[in-house]
C-alpha angles and dihedrals in degrees: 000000000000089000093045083060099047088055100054096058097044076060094047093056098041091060093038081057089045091046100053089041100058101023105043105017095031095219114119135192129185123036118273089246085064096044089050090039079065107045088052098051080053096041087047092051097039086055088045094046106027097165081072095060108118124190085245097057115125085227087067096063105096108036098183076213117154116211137208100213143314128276120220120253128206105222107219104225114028126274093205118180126248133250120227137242119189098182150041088247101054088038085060083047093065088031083062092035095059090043095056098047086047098039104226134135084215146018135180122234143199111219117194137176114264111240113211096217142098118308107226131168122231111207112202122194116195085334081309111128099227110158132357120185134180118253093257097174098339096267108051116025131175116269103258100179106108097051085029085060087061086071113095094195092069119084118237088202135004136187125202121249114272118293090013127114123255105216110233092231126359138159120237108210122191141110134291106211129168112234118243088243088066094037096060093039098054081042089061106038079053089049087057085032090053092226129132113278125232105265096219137342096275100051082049091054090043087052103050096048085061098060124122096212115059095194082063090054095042078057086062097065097223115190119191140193129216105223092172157335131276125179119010139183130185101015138059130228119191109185131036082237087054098058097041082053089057096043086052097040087045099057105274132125109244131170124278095207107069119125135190122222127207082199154009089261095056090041086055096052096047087059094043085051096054091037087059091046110030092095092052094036101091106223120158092230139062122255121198099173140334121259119230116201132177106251108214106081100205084055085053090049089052084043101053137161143304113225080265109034147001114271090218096061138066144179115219097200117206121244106271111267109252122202130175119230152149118285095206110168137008115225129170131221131202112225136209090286095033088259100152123228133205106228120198107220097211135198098244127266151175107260125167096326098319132071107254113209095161135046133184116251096185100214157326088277093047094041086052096045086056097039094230117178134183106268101024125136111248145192115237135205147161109246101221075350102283113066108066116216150160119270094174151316124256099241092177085068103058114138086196088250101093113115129220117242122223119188117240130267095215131045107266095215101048109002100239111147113260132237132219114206120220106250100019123087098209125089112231134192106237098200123105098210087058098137090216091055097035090085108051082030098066090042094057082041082052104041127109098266089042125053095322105227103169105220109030103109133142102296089050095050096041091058100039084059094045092045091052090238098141127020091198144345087300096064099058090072081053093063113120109208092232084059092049095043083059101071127098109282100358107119118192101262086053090043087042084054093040088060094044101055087045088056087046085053098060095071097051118119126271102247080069092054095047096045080051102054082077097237103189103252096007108119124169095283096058091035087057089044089047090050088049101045101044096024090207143061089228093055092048091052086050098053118119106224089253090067092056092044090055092058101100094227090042120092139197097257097051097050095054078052090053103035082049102051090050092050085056099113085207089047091050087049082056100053091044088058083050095057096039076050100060101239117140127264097171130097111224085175117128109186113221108213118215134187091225108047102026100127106346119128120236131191117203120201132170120032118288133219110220095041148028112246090251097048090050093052093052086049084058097044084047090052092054096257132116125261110210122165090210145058113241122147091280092064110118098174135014113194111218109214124172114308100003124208133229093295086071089060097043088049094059093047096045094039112244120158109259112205128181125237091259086063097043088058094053098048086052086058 
């Protein structure tokens, strides 16, 4: 046995040495037969022998695991966004800015391109990968471990150089991207497959990372490079360089191309370089910028941070790509709430690092203020490098055959007629069984402060509407579990759940089913005013607009918006399906009013003992209070429950009275 062992992690060893050669130095050097010759001797022993497998073993790479959904991670030391510069001048500006909080006449700096990918944290126990996790909202992201481990750029396990010490725990941070090579190719294999194609690398990345199946993501070929350090025990770094030399040292992919700076003038030429090449130097990532951060890190922790980003740290973004093309159609899509869209069909075009063939053209009031015609030739740019859309039309170069757009006066998808809204400039469809809004529609029916149906995400919801399973919200309740086990990847336990959730949801109150009927404007606070004041779904259909205008928190706009949606012939043969269905259409809701809470707005962060976030908002709304999820000036309270998140940081500095869950119970007696 002894022996066996010593084997394995001889083999272990042997491929770790192969991986970082070929996937982050990009030097192999022995044949892929021989590579594969390797994993499965290893692969042969650890099945032989099962009680060796280690978590860091290389077998453990690809899982093949589906999951049913991710869990949400605290990141230990912030992930705070970046501010933006655009120009040498307002790059001296933070330059002068850091010197005088710090009160210095020079720093140094480390300048790095800026990746255009997903940010992810790497945790490290004793040199062992145990947990990796997007940055979600800088302070919670979804654990990532499983689908990051795909990657074979990440190391399952690193040692320090020698003499050099190994941190007892520490957090990797950089930035998963998909190569261009990748990119092109899944692009492809979706065009034969006619499936939607990925509309740039990022998206692709983003969209990789959610998946459920990580064999599926192992098949994207995701790549990723460490830019820094987070949270770290049991070792000191003092520069920004001198952490970047141990992550490299250590086993992990880092940029070639950091550079440090002795000043802000050297800092300054190093961006204008890379904004002159990054278009000829062939990298297998988009770059939208460089990042310039202040490379003492004692002089980062007396700078600090701002509730949304470090003070020590900022992104220079590279003007927007333009290229001129041919506008060659008009088409409009209908969007989650039935807002439509004027779409440019484009004749394609290198962009940015992806081939743009449509661009948003807002709407029929921005479309006339630019005097854009079918057939025109346009300018093209990203907005923040991602969104394409028209900056203008050559109008020196009409031919007289362009041709003016007009936007329908129909939904294209269903034919509903569709309504303007006083005050706003889009056209929206009004009718709830619209096909392009079901999906996102049902999701929105289905989701927590809705009608609560566990299970019914995005993927669910997705294939009910494709399999032509349900035509609107009605038809979920129709759903039979041997329908719903057929579905890719639904197997009958999940399916046996799904049902269930849906049976439990009949029952909730009225103030859910209204909030999930997806009334524009209405959020949970007027769905629950709307369910205490009519008691019942029927009264509330039956409403004239001047009873709605009379309600104090209701405004004009939103009850046009209400009286409208229940006058919608497709949206009454809904709600009839709800009712033959059994779901309830009754408020059993009884407010409480009490003198300390009645209209005051609270803000709950952090997760609370007693109740779950949603049942303590409802306690509030029953009280007479507001519920808002987030801090703005008209915050009176903001509850602290356990890890709380940024509002915590944005109450203190605005002010806002924090109380703790003790105190929050006793205001509700």
């Amino acid at each position: 046995m002894k022996d066996i062992e010593k084997k394995i992690k001889k083999l272990r060893a042997l491929i770790d040495h192969h991986d970082k050669r070929y996937y982050v130095k990009n030097k192999p050097e022995i044949s892929d037969q021989e590579y594969d010759r390797l994993m499965s001797e290893l692969e042969r022993l650890e099945q032989a022998h099962p009680g060796l497998v280690t978590p860091d073993s290389p077998t453990q790479r690809v899982s093949g695991q589906v999951l049913e959904g991710f869990k949400s991670v605290a990141h230990r030391a912030p992930m705070l966004s970046m501010d933006n510069t655009y120009s040498a001048e307002e790059i001296e500006e933070f330059d002068e800015r850091v010197k005088k909080n710090l009160k210095v006449d020079a720093l140094d700096y480390v300048v790095e391109l800026k990746i255009d990918g997903v940010s992810i944290s790497l945790l490290y126990d004793n040199g062992k990968f145990i947990q990796g996790a997007t940055r979600g909202d800088g302070f919670k992201g979804d654990d990532s471990t499983i689908n990051l481990k795909t990657i074979r750029s990440l190391p399952l396990s690193v040692s320090a150089k020698k003499g050099a010490r190994m941190p007892e725990l520490f957090e990797a941070r950089g930035e998963v991207y998909m190569p261009r090579s990748a990119f092109l190719k899944i692009n492809k294999e979706k065009e034969k497959q006619g499936e939607d194609v990925f509309a740039n690398p990022r998206n692709a990345a983003a969209g990789s990372l959610k998946l459920l199946d990580s064999s599926l993501v192992s098949k994207r070929h995701l790549d990723m490079c460490i830019y820094g350090v987070g949270y770290v025990k049991g070792a000191a770094f003092n520069t920004q360089f001198e952490a970047l030399q141990f992550l490299t040292e250590s086993g992990f992919r880092t940029s070639p191309h950091i550079k440090k700076c002795r000043s802000i003038k050297e800092v300054i030429e190093y961006c204008k370089e890379w904004e002159h090449k990054r278009e000829r130097h062939p990298l297998e990532y988009d770059i939208d910028g460089m990042v310039i951060k202040v490379d003492s890190f004692s002089y980062q922790k007396r700078l600090g941070q701002t509730s949304k980003s470090p003070r020590w740290m900022i992104a220079y973004k590279f003007p927007a790509e333009r290229k001129e093309t041919l506008l060659q159609d008009i088409v409009v899509q209908v969007g989650r709430q039935g807002t439509l869209t004027p779409v440019a069909v484009l004749k394609p075009v290198e962009l940015s690092g992806s081939t743009v063939s449509r661009a948003t053209l807002h709407n029929q009031d921005e479309i006339v203020r630019k005097d854009i015609r079918i057939g025109d030739r346009v300018i093209i740019e990203k907005a923040g490098e991602i969104i394409p859309q028209v900056v203008e039309a050559l109008k020196q170069k009409r031919t007289g055959r362009e041709k003016k757009f007009s936007m329908p006066k129909k939904c294209p998808v269903c034919n509903s007629h569709v309504e303007s809204v006083e005050g706003e400039v889009a056209l929206r469809c009004e009718n709830l069984s619209c096909p392009a809004q079901l999906k996102e529609g049902i999701k929105h029916f289905a989701s927590r402060e809705a009608m609560d149906i566990e299970g019914m995400g995005e993927a669910s919801a997705a294939q009910i509407v494709d399999n032509k399973m349900v035509e609107d919200y009605g038809d979920i309740y129709y759903l039979k579990q041997k329908g719903v086990a057929s579905l890719e990847r639904m197997a009958d336990k999940s399916a046996s759940n799904l049902i269930q959730a849906i049976e439990k949801s009949r029952s909730n109150d009225l103030n859910r089913l209204v909030f999930g009927l997806g009334i524009r404007h209405v959020g949970v606070r007027a769905a629950w005013i709307l369910a205490v004041r009519f008691k019942s779904l029927d009264r509330i259909a039956k409403a004239e607009m001047e009873e709605f205008e009379n309600i104090n928190e209701i405004g004009p706009v939103m009850a046009k918006s209400i009286f409208n949606f229940f006058r919608n012939k497709e949206n009454k043969k809904v709600i009839e399906k709800l009712k033959r269905a059994g779901v309830n259409t009754v408020s059993s809701v009884k407010p409480q009013v009490s003198g300390k809470i009645e209209g005051k707005t609270f803000v709950i962060t952090g997760s609370l003992e007693g109740f779950a976030r949603e049942d303590a908002e409802e306690l509030i709304r029953r009280h007479g209070g507001n519920a808002s999820s987030s801090v703005s000036k008209s915050t009176d309270f903001l509850v602290l429950g356990k890890e709380p998140g940024s509002k915590f940081i944005k109450a203190k500095k605005s002010g806002v009275r924090i109380i703790n869950e003790a105190e929050f119970k006793k205001m509700l007696e």
